[in-house]
N, C-alpha and C positions, 0 to 999 in steps of 0.2 A: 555117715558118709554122704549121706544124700543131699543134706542140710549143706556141707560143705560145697557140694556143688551149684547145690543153688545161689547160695552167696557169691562161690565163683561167679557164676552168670550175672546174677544184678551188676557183679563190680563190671564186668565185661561191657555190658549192655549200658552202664549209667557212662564208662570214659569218654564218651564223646560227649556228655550231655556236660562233664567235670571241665572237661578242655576246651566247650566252646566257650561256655560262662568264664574263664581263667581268660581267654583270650577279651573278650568283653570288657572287662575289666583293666585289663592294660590298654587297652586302647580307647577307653574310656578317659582314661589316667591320663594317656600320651594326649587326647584331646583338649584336655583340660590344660594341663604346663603350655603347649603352643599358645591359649588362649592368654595365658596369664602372661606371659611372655610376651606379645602381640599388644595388650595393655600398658604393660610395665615399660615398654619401649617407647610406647604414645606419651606415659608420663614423665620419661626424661628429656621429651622436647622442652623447648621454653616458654614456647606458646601451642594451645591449640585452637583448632580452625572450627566457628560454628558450623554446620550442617545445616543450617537455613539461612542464610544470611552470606555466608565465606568470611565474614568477618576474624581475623585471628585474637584470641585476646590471651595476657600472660597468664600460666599455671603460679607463675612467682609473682608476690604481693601483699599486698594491706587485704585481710579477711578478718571478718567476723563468723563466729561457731555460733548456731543455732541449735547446738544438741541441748536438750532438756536440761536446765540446771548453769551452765558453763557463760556464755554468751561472749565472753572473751574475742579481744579483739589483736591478730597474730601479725608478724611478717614473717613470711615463709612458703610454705606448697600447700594449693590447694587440696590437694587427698586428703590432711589430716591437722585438726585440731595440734598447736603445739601445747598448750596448758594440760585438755582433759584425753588428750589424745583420739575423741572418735574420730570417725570416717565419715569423708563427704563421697557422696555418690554421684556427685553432678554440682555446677554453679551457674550461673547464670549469663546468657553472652552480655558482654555491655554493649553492645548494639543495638540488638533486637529483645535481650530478653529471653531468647530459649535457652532451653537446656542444654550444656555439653557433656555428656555423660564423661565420668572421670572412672568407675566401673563399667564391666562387661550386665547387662542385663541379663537377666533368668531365663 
């Protein structure tokens, strides 16, 4: 009987520790979908804008794939290789040269 109660109690005493971590975790979740979401939006523009420069330049085009192995040269959306299928994480402005990030960074 005693044993029983004490299990009662941990369970007692841990529900708030169970609920905050469950809460954490959905809104962790829900932070993530906005983010992806937020991207995914940027990527069905038709061009996007450098960040150093303002220069716009097309997401749609003549691309070459630098993934290891592939080198293939595409027409279509920067994000993704059409042959080998990887992911581009960024291309280069034809302006200046910098990066436009085509992912969310870490």
């Amino acid at each position: 009987m005693a044993e029983v109660k004490k299990d009662l109690l941990r369970l007692v005493l841990a529900a708030p520790l169970f609920a905050v971590y469950g809460a954490w975790i959905v809104l962790a979740a829900v932070a993530r979908f906005i983010r992806s979401a937020v991207w995914t939006a940027r990527l069905l523009k038709p061009e996007a804008q450098c960040q150093a420069c303002g220069h716009f330049n097309a997401l749609h085009g003549r691309w070459e794939c630098r993934a290891s192995g592939c080198g293939a040269v595409y027409l279509g959306a920067a994000d993704h290789c059409e042959r080998c299928g990887s992911g581009a994480s960024f291309f280069p402005c034809a302006n200046c040269g910098a990066s436009i990030l085509l992912r969310p960074g870490r």
